[in-house]
VMD Tcl script that builds the backbone (N, CA, C; Angstrom):
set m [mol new atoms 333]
animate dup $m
set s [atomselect $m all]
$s set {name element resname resid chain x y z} {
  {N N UNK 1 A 0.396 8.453 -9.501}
  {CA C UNK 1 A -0.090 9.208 -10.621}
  {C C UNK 1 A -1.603 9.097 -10.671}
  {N N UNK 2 A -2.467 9.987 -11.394}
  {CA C UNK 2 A -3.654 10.141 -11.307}
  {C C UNK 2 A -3.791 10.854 -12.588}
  {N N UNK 3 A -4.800 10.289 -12.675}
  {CA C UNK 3 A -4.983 10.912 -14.899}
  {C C UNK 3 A -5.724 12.567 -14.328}
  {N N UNK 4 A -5.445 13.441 -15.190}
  {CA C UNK 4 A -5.970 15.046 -14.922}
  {C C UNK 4 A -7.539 14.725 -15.381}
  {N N UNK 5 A -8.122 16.316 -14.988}
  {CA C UNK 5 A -9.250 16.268 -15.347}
  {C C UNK 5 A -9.819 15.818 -16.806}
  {N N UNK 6 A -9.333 16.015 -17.947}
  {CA C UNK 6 A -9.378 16.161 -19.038}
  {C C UNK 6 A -8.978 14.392 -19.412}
  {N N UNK 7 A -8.390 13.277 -18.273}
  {CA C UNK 7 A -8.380 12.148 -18.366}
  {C C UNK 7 A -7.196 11.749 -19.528}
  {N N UNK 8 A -6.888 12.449 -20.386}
  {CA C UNK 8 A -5.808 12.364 -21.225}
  {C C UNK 8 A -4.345 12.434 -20.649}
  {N N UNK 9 A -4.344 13.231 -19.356}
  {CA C UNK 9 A -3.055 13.747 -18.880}
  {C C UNK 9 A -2.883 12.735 -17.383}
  {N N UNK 10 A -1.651 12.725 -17.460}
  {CA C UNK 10 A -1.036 11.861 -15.911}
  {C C UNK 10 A -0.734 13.327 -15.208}
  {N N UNK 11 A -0.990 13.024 -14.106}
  {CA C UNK 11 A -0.622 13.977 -12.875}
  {C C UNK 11 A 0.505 13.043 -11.731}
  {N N UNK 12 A 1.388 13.446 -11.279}
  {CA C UNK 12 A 2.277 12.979 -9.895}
  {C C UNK 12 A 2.090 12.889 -9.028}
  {N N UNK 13 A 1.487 12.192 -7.817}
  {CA C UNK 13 A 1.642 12.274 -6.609}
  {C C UNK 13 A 2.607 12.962 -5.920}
  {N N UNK 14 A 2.236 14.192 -4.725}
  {CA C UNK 14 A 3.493 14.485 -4.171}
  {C C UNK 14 A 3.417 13.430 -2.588}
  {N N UNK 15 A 4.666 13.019 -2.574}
  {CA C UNK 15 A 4.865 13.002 -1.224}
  {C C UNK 15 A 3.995 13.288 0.154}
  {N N UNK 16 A 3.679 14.060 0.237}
  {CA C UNK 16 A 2.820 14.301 1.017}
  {C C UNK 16 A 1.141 14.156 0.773}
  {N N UNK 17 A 0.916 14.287 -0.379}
  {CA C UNK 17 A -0.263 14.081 -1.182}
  {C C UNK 17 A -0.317 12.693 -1.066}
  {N N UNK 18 A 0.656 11.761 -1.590}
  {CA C UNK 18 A 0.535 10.158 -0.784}
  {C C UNK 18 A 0.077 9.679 0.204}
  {N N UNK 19 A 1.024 10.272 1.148}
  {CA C UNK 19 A 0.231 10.056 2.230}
  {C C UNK 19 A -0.987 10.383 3.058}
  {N N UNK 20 A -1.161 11.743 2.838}
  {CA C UNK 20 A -2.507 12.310 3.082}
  {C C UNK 20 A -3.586 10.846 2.058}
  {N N UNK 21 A -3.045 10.626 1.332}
  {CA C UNK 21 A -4.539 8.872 0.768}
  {C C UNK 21 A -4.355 8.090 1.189}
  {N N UNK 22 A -3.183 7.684 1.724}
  {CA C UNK 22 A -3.180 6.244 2.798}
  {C C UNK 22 A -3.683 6.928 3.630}
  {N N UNK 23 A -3.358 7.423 4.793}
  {CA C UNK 23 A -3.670 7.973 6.169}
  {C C UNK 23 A -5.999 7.785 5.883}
  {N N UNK 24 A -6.325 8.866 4.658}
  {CA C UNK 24 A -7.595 8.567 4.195}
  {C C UNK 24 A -8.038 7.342 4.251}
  {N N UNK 25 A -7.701 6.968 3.279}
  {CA C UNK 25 A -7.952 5.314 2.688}
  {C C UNK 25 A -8.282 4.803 3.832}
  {N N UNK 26 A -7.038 4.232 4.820}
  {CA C UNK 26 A -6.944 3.338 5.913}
  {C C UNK 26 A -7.998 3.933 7.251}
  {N N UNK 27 A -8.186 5.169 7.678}
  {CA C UNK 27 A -9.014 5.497 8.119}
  {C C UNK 27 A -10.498 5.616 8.305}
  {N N UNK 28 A -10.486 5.547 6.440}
  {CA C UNK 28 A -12.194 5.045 6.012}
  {C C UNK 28 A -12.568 3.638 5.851}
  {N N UNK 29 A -11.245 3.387 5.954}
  {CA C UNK 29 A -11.492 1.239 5.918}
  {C C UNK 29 A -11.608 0.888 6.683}
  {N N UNK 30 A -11.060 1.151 7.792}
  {CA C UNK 30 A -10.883 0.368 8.899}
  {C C UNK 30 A -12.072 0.957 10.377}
  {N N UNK 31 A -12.575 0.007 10.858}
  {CA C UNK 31 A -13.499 0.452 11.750}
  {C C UNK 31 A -12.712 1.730 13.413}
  {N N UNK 32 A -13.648 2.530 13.651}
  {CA C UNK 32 A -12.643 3.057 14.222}
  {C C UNK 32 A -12.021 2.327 15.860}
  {N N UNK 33 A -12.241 1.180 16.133}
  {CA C UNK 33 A -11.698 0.319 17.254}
  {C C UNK 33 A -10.812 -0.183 16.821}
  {N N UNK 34 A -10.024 -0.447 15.810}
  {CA C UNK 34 A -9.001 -1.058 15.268}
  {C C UNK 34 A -7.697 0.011 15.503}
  {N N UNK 35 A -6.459 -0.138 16.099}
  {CA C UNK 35 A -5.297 0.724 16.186}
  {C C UNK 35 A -4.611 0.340 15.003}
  {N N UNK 36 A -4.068 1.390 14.341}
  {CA C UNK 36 A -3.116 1.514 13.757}
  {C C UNK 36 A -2.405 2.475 13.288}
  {N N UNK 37 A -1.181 2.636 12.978}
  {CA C UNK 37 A -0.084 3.736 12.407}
  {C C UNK 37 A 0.490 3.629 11.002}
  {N N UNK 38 A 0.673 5.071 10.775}
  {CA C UNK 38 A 1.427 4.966 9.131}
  {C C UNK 38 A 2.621 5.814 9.490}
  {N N UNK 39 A 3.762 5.378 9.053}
  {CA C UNK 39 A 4.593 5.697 8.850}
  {C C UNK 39 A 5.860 6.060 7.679}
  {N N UNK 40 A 6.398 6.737 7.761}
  {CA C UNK 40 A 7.157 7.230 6.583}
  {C C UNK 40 A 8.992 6.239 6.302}
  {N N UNK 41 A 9.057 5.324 5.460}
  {CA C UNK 41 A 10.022 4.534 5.685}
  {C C UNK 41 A 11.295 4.940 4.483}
  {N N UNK 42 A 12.368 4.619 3.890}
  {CA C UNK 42 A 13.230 5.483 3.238}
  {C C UNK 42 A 12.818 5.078 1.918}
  {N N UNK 43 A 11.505 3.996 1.723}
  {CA C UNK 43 A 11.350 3.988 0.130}
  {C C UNK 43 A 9.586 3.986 0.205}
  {N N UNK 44 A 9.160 4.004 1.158}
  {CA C UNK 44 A 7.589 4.927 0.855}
  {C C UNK 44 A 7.337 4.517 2.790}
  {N N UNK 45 A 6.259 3.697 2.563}
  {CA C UNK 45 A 5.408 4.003 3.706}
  {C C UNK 45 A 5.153 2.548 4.507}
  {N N UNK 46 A 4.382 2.587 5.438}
  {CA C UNK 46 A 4.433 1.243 6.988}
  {C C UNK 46 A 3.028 1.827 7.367}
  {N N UNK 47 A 2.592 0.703 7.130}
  {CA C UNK 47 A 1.020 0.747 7.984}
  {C C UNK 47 A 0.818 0.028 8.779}
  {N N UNK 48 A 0.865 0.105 10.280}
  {CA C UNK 48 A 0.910 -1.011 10.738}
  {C C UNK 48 A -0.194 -1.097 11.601}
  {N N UNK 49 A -0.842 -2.594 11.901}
  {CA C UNK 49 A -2.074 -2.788 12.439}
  {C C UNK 49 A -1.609 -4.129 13.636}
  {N N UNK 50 A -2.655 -4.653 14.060}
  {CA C UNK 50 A -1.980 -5.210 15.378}
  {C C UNK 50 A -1.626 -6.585 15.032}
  {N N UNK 51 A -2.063 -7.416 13.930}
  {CA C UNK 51 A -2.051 -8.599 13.340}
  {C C UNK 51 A -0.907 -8.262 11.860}
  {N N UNK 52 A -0.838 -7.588 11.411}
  {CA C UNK 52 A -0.012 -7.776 10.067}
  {C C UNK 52 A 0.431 -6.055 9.697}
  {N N UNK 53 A 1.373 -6.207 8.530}
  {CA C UNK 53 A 1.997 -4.863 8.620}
  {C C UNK 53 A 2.164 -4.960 6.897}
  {N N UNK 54 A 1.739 -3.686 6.652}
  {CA C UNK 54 A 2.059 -3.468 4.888}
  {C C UNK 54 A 2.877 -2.403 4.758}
  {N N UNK 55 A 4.068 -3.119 3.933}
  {CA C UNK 55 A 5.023 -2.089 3.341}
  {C C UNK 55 A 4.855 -1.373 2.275}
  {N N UNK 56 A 4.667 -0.368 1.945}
  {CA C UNK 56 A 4.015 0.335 0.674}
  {C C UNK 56 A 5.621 1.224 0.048}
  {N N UNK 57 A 6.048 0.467 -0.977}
  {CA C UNK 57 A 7.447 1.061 -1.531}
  {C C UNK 57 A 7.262 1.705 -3.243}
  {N N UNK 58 A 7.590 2.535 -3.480}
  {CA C UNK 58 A 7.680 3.304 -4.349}
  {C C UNK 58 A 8.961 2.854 -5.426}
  {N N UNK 59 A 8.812 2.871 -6.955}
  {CA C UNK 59 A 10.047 2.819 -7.255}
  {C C UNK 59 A 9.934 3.027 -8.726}
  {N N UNK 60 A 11.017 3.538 -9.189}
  {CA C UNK 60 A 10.491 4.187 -11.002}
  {C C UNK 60 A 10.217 3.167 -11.885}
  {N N UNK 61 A 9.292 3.512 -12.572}
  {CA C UNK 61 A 9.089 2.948 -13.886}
  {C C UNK 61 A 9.992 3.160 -15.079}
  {N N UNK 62 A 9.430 2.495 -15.990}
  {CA C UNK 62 A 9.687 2.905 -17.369}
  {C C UNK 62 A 9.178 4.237 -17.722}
  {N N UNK 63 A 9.862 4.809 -18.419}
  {CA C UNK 63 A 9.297 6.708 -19.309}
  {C C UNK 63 A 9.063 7.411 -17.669}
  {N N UNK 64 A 10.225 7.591 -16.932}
  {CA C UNK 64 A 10.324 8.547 -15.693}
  {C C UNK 64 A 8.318 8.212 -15.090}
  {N N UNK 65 A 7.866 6.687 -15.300}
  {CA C UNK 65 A 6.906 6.651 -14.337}
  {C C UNK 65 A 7.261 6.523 -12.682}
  {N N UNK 66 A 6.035 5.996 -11.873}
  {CA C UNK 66 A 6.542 5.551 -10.322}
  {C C UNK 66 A 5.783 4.345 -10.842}
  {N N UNK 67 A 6.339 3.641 -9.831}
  {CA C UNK 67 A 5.200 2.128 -9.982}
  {C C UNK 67 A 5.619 1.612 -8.678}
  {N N UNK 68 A 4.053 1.452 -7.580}
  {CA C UNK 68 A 4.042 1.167 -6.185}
  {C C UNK 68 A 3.707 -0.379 -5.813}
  {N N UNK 69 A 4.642 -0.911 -4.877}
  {CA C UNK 69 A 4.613 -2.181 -4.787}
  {C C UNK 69 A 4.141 -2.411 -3.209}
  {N N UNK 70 A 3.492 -3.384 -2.715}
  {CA C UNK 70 A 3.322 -3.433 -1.721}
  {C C UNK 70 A 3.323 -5.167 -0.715}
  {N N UNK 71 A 4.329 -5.304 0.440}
  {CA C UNK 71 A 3.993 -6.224 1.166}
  {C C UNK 71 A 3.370 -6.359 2.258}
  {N N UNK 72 A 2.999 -7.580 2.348}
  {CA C UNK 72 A 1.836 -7.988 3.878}
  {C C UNK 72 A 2.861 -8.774 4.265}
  {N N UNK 73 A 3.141 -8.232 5.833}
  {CA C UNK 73 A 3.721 -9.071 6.815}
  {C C UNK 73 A 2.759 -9.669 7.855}
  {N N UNK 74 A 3.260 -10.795 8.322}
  {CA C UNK 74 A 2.770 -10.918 9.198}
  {C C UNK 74 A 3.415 -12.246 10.328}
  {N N UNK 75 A 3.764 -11.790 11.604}
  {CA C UNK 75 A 4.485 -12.345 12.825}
  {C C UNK 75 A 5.924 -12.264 12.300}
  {N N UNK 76 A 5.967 -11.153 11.325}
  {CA C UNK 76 A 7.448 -10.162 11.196}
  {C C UNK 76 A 7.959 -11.463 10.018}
  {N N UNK 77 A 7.174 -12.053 9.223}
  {CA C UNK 77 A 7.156 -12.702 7.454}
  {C C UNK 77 A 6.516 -12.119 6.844}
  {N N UNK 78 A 6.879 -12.648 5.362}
  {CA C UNK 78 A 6.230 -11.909 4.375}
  {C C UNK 78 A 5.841 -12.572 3.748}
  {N N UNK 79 A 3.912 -12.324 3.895}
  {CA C UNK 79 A 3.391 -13.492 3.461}
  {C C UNK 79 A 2.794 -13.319 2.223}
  {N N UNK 80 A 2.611 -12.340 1.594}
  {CA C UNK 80 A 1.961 -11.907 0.272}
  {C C UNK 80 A 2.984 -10.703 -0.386}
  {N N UNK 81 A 3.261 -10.858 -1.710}
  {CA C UNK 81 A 3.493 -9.293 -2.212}
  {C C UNK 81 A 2.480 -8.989 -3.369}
  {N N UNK 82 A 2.566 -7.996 -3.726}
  {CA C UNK 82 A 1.612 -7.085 -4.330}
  {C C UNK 82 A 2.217 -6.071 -5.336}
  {N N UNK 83 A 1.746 -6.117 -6.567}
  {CA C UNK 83 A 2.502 -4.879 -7.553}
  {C C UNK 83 A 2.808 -5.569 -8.935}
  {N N UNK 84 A 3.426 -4.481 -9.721}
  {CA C UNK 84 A 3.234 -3.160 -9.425}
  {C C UNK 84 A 2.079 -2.479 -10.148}
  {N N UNK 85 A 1.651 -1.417 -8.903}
  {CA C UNK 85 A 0.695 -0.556 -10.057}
  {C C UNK 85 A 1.290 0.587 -10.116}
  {N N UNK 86 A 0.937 0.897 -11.380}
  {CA C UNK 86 A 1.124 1.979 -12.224}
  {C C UNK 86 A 0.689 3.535 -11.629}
  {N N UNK 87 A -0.209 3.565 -10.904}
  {CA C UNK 87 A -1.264 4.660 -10.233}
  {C C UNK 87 A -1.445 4.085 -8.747}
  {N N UNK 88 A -2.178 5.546 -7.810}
  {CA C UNK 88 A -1.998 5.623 -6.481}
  {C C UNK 88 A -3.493 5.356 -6.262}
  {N N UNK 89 A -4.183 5.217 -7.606}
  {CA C UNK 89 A -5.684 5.081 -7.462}
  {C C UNK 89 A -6.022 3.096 -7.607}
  {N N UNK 90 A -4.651 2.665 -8.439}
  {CA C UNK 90 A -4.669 1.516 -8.346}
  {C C UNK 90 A -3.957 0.615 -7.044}
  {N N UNK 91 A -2.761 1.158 -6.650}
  {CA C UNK 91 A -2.499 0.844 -5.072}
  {C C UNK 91 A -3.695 1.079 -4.303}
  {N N UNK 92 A -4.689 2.095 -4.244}
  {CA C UNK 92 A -5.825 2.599 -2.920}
  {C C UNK 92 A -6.556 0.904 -3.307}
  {N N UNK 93 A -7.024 0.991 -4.887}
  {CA C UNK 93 A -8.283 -0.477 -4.493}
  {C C UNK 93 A -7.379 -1.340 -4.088}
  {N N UNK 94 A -6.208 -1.949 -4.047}
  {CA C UNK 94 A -6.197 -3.350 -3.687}
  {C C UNK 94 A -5.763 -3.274 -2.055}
  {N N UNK 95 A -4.910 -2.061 -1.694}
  {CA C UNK 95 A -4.623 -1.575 -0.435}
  {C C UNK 95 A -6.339 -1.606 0.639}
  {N N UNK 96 A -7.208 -1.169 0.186}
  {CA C UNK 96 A -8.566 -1.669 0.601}
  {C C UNK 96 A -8.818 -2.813 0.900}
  {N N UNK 97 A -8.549 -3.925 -0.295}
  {CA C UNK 97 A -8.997 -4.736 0.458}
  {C C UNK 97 A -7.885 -5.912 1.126}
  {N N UNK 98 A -7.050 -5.368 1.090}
  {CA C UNK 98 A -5.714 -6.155 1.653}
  {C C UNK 98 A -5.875 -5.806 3.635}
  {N N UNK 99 A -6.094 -4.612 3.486}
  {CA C UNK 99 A -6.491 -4.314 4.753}
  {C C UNK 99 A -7.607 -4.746 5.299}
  {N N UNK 100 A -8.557 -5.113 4.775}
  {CA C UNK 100 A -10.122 -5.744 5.441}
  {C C UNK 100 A -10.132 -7.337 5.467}
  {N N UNK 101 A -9.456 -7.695 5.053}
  {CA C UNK 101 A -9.022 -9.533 4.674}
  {C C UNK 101 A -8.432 -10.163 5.615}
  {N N UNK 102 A -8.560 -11.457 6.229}
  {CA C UNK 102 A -7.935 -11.963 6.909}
  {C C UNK 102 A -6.516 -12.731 6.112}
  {N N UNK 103 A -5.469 -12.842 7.385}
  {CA C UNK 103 A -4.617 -12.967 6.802}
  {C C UNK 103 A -4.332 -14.426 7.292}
  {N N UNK 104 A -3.932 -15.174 6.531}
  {CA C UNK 104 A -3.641 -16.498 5.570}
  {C C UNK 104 A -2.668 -17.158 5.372}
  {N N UNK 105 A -1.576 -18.067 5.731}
  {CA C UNK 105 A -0.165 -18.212 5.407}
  {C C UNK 105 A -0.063 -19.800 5.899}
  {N N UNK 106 A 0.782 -20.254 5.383}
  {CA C UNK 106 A 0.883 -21.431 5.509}
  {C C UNK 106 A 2.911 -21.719 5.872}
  {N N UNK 107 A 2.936 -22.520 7.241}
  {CA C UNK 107 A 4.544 -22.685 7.766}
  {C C UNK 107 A 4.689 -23.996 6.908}
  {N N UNK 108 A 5.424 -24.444 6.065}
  {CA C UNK 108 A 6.147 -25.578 5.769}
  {C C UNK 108 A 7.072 -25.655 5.667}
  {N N UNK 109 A 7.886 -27.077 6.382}
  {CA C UNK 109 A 9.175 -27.006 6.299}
  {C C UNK 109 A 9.406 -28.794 5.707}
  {N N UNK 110 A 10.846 -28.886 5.249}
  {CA C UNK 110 A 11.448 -30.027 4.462}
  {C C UNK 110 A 11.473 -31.237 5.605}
  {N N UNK 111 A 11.194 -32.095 5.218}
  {CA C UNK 111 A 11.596 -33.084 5.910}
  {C C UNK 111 A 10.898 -33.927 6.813}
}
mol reanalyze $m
mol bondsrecalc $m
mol representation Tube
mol addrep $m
């Protein structure tokens, strides 16, 4: 969602309008020597880069909102989650810098 011009009104993301701002977003973040892909998964989207992978999932709110949640994988764990925001303008800032950050995790086990 994205407030209208007039800032009073919510507007919807379509589907495709989603992704056309990740595909953006991640393209203007990321230097262009870095590989990576976005992909379309059965509850939003897969960005994947060569060190870690963010799941970007969609799912309703309260009063017929969306509210987008997002995880950082990494060596196929999940080492951070993220959410929910309310707006696709509030997923873009933290999706920014989730993508420019090194990633961080700690193995512990019992015993």
């Amino acid at each position: 969602m994205r407030r209208g011009r007039d800032s009073s009104t919510m507007t919807v993301d379509t589907q495709p309008a989603v992704k056309n701002r990740l595909r953006t977003l991640v393209g203007e973040t990321l230097d262009e020597s870095v590989d990576w892909t976005l992909s379309e998964t059965s509850e939003g989207y897969r960005i994947a880069l060569a060190d870690r992978v963010l799941e970007v999932k969609q799912r309703d709110g309260s009063a017929e909102s969306t509210h987008w949640f997002m995880t950082l994988q990494a060596d196929g764990e999940t080492v951070s989650k993220f959410g929910p925001y309310e707006s696709t303008d509030e997923l873009e800032a933290e999706l920014g810098t989730v993508l420019t950050s090194d990633v961080f995790y700690t193995v512990c086990c019992d015993g």
